[in-house]
DRENDO-1510 file (C-alpha; in Angstrom, 1 decimal, always signed):
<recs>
REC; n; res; u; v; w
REC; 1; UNK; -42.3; -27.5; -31.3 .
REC; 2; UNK; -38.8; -28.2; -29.9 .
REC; 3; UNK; -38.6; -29.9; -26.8 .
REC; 4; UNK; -35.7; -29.2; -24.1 .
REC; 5; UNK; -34.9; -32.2; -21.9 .
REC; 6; UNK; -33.9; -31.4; -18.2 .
REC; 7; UNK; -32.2; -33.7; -16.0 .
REC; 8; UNK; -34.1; -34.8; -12.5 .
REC; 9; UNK; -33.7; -32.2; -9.6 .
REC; 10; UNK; -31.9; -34.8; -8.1 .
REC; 11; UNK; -29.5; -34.8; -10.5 .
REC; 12; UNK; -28.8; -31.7; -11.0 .
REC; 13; UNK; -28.2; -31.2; -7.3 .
REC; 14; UNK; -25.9; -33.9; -7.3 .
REC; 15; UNK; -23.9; -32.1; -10.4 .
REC; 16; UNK; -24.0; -28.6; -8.5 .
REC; 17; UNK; -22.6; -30.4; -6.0 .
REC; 18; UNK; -19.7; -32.3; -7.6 .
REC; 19; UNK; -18.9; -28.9; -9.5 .
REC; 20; UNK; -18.7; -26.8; -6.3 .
REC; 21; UNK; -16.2; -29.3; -4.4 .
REC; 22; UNK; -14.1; -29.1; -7.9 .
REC; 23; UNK; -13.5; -25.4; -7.0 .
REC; 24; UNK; -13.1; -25.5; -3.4 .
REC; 25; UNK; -10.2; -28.4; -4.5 .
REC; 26; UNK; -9.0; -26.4; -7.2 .
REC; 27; UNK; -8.5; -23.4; -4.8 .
REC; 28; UNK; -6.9; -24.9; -2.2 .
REC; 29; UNK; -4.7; -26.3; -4.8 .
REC; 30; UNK; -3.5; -23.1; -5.8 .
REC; 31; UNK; -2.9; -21.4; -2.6 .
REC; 32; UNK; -0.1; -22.7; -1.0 .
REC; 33; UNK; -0.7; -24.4; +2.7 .
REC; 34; UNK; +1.0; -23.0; +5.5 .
REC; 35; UNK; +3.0; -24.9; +8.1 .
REC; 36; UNK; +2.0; -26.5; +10.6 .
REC; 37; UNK; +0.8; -24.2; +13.9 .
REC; 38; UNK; +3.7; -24.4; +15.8 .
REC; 39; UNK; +6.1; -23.5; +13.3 .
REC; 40; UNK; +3.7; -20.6; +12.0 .
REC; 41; UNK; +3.9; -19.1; +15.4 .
REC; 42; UNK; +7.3; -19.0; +15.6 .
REC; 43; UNK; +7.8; -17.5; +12.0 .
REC; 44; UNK; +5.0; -15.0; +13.3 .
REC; 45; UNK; +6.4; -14.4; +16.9 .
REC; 46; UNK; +10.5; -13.7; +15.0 .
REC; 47; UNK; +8.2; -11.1; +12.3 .
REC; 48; UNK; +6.0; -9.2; +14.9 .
REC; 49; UNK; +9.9; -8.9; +17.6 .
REC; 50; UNK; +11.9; -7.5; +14.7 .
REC; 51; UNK; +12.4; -4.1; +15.4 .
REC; 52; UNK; +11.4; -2.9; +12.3 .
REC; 53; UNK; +7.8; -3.8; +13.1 .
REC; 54; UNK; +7.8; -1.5; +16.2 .
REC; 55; UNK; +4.4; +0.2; +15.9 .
REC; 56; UNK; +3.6; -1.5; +12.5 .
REC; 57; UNK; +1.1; -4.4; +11.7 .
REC; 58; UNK; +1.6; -7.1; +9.4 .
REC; 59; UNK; +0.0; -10.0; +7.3 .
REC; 60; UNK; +1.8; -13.1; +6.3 .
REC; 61; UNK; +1.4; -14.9; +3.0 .
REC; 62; UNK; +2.7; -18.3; +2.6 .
REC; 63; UNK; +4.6; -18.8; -0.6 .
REC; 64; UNK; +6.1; -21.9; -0.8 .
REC; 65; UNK; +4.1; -25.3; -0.4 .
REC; 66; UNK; +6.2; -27.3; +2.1 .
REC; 67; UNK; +5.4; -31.0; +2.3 .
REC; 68; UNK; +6.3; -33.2; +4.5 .
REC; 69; UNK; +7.1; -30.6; +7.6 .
REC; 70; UNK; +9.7; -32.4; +9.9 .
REC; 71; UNK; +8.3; -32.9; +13.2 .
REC; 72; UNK; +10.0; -30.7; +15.9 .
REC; 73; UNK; +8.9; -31.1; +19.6 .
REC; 74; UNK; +9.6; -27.6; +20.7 .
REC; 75; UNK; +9.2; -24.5; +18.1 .
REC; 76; UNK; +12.2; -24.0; +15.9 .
REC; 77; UNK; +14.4; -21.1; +15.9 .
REC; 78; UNK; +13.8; -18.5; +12.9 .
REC; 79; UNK; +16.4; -16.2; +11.5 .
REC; 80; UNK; +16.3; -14.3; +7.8 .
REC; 81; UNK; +18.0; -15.1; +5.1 .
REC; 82; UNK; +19.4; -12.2; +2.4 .
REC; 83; UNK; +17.6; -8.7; +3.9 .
REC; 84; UNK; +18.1; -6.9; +7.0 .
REC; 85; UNK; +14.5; -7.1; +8.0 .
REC; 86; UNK; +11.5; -9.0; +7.1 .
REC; 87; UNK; +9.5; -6.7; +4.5 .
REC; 88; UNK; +8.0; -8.3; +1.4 .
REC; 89; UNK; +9.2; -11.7; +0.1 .
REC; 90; UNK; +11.8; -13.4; +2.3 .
REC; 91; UNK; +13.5; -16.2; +3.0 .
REC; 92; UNK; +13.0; -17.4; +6.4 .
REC; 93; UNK; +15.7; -20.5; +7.7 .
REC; 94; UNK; +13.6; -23.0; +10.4 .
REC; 95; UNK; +15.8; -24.8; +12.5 .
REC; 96; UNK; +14.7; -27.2; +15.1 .
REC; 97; UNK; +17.8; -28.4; +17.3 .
REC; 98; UNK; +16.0; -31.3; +19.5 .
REC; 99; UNK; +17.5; -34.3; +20.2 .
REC; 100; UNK; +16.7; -36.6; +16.9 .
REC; 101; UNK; +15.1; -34.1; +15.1 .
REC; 102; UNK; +17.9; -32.3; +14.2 .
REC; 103; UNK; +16.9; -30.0; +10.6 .
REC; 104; UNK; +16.6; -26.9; +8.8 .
REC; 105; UNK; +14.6; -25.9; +6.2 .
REC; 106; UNK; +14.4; -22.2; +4.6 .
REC; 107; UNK; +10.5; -21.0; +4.0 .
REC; 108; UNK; +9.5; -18.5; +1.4 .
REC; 109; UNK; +6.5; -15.5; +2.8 .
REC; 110; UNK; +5.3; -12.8; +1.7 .
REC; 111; UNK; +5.3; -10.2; +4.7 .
REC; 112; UNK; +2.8; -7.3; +4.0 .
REC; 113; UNK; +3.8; -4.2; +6.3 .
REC; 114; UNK; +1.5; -1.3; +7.3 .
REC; 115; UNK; +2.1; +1.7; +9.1 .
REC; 116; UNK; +2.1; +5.5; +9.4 .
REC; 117; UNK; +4.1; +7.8; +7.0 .
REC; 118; UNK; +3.8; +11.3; +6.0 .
REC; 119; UNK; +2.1; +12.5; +3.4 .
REC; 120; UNK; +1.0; +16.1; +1.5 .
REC; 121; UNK; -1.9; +17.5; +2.5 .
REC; 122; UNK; -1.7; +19.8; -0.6 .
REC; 123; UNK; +0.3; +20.3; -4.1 .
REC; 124; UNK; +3.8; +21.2; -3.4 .
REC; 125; UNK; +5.8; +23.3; -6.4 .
REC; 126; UNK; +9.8; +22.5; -6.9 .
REC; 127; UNK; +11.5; +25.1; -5.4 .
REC; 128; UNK; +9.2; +26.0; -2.2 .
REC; 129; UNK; +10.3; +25.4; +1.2 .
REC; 130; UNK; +9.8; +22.9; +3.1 .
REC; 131; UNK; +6.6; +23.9; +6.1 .
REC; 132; UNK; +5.9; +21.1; +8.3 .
REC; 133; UNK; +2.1; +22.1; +8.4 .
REC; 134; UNK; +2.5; +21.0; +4.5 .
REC; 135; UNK; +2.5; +17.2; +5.8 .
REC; 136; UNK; +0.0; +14.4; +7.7 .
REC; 137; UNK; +0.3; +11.1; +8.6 .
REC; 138; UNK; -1.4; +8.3; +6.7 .
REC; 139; UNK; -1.6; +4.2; +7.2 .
REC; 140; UNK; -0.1; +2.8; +4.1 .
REC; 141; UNK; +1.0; -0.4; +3.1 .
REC; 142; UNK; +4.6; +0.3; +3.7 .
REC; 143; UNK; +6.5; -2.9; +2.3 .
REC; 144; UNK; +5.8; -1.9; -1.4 .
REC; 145; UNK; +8.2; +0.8; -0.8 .
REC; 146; UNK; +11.8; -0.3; -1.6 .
REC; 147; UNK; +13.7; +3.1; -0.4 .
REC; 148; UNK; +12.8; +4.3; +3.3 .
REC; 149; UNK; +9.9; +6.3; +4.2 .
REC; 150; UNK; +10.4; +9.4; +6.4 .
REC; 151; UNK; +9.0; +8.7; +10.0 .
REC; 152; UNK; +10.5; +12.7; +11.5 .
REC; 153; UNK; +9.8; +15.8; +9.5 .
REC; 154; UNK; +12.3; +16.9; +11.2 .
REC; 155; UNK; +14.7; +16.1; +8.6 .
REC; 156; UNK; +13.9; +18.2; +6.4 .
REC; 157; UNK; +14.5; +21.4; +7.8 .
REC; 158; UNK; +16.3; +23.9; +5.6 .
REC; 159; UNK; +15.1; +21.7; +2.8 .
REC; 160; UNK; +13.1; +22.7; -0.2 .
REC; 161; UNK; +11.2; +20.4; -2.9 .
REC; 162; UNK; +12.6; +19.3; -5.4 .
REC; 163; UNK; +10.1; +17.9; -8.0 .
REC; 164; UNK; +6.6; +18.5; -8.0 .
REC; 165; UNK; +4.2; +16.6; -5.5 .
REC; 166; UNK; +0.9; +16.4; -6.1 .
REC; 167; UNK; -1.7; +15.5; -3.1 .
REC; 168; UNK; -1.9; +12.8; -0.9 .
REC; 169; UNK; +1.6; +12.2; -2.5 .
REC; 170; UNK; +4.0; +10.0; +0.2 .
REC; 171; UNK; +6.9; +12.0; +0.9 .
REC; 172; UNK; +10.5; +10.8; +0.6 .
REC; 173; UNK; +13.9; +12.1; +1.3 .
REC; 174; UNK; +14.8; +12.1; -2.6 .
REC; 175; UNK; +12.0; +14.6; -3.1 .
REC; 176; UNK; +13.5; +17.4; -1.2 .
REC; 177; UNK; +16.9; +19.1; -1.9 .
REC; 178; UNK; +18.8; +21.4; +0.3 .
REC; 179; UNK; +18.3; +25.2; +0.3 .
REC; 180; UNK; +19.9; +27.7; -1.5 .
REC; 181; UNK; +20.7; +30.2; +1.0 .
REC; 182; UNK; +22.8; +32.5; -0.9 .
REC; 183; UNK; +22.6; +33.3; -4.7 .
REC; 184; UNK; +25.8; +34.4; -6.9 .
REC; 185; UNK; +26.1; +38.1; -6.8 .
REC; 186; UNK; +23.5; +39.0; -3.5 .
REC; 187; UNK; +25.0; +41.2; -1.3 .
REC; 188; UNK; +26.1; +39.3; +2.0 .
REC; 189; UNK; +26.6; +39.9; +5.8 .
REC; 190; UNK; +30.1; +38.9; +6.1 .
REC; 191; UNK; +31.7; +37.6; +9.4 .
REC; 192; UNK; +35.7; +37.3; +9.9 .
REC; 193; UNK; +36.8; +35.8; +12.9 .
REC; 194; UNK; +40.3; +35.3; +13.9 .
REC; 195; UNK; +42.6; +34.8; +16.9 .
REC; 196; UNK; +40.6; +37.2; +20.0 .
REC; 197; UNK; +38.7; +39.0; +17.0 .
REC; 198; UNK; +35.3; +39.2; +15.4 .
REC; 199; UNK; +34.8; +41.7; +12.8 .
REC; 200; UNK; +31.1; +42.3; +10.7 .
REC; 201; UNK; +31.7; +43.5; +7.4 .
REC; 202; UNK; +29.8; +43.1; +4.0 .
REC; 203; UNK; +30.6; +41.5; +0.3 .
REC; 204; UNK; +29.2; +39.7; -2.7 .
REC; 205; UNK; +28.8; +36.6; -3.3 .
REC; 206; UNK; +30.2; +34.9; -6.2 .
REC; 207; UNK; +28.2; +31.7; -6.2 .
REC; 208; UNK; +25.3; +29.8; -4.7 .
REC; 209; UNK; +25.5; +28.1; -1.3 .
REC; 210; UNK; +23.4; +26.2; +1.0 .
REC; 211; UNK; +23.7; +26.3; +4.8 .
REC; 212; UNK; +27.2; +24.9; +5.6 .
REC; 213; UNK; +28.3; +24.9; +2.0 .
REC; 214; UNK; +31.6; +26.9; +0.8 .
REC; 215; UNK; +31.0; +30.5; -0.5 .
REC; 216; UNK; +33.3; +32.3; -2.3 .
REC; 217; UNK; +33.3; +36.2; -1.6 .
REC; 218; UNK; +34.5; +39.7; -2.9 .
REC; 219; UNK; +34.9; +42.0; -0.1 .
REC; 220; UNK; +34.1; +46.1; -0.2 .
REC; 221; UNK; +37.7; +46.1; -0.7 .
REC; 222; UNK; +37.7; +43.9; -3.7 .
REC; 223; UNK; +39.5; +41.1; -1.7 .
REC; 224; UNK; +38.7; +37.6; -2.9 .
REC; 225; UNK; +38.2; +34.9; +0.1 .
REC; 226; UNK; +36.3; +32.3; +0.9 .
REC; 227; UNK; +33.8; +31.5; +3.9 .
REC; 228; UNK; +30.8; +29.4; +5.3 .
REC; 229; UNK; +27.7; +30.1; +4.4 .
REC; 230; UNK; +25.8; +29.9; +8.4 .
REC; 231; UNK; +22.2; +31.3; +7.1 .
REC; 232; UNK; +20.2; +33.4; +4.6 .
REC; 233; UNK; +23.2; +36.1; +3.8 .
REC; 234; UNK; +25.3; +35.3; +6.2 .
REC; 235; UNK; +29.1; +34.1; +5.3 .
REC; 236; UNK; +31.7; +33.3; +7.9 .
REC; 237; UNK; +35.2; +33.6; +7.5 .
REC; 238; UNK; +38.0; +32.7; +9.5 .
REC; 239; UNK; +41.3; +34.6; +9.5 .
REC; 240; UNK; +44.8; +32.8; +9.7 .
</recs>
């Protein structure tokens, strides 16, 4: 019969012990400290003014390990290094501009940004357009997005989607395309206006337009000119 040798309670208490302050250590070694209070609330005080943060929350990371922090008697100024705002991983410059203790020293964070955005309630197909009852609002983490979000549906009026969306999908402004209004070879309301005139006439189209674009047109008397495309069939022309 084999016999298995345990060590004293005692013992192994003292080893749990010594193993579970090895982790704490080794876990604070690898996440890096953060400055000291004073400083922290000024980086977090410059974060939560910027006015990109206007109804937004946030989280700071600390990224860098600093060590030795120069004293300052007063909190340091803050300003941002390389972006316009302080999404994601920044650069952050610390000045502190007392009387001998004069310094500045750049700090590396990791901002985490959440907000509203919109969203699609529903599958979207290329090609349909845009219904603002298609949207609704969502908290997202909103720093993992490098291009801008939209915050008002209302530009995308007289848009129409351009690539399929699936659910839940958050919307941006490169997902949309403008509206064809007028197809190449419908039949069009045509408008001429000139000096003290207005005069409703029809004609054909001879290429696609959206609202605002440039649309070539054959009149009813085979004339060729061009106009304005203003709405769904409707061309405007001006007269010199």
């Amino acid at each position: 019969m084999t016999m298995v040798l345990r060590p004293p309670r005692a013992l192994r208490f003292l080893i749990g012990m010594v193993l579970a302050l090895l982790t704490a250590w080794s876990q604070a070694q690898s996440t890096p400290a953060g400055p000291p209070a004073p400083m922290a609330q000024a980086i977090r005080s410059f974060v939560s003014s910027h006015p990109s943060m206007v109804g937004r929350s946030f989280e700071i990371t600390w990224r860098d390990r600093q060590a030795p922090w120069p004293a300052c008697a007063s909190a340091p100024g803050v300003s941002l290094l390389r972006k316009d705002r302080p999404w994601g991983q920044v650069y952050l410059q610390l000045e502190c501009r007392e009387p001998g203790q004069t310094w500045r020293q750049t700090v590396q964070v990791q901002v985490t940004v959440f907000g509203k955005t919109w969203v699609t309630k529903s599958s979207l197909k290329p090609g349909k357009w845009v219904n603002l009852n298609d949207f609704e609002t969502k908290v997202i983490e909103l720093s993992k997005y490098k291009e801008d979000l939209i915050d008002d549906l209302s530009v995308l009026d007289g848009l129409e989607v351009a690539r399929p969306l699936s659910a839940g999908t958050v919307v941006k402004l490169n997902d949309f395309k403008p509206t064809s209004v007028i197809k190449s070879g419908d039949l069009i309301k045509l408008t001429l206006l000139g000096q003290g005139f207005e005069m409703v006439t029809s004609g054909q189209a001879l290429n696609d337009a959206v609202i605002g674009a440039t649309v070539r047109v054959r009149t009813v008397e085979g004339k060729a000119l061009q106009g304005k495309a203003v709405g769904p069939g409707k061309v405007e022309a001006v007269l010199d």
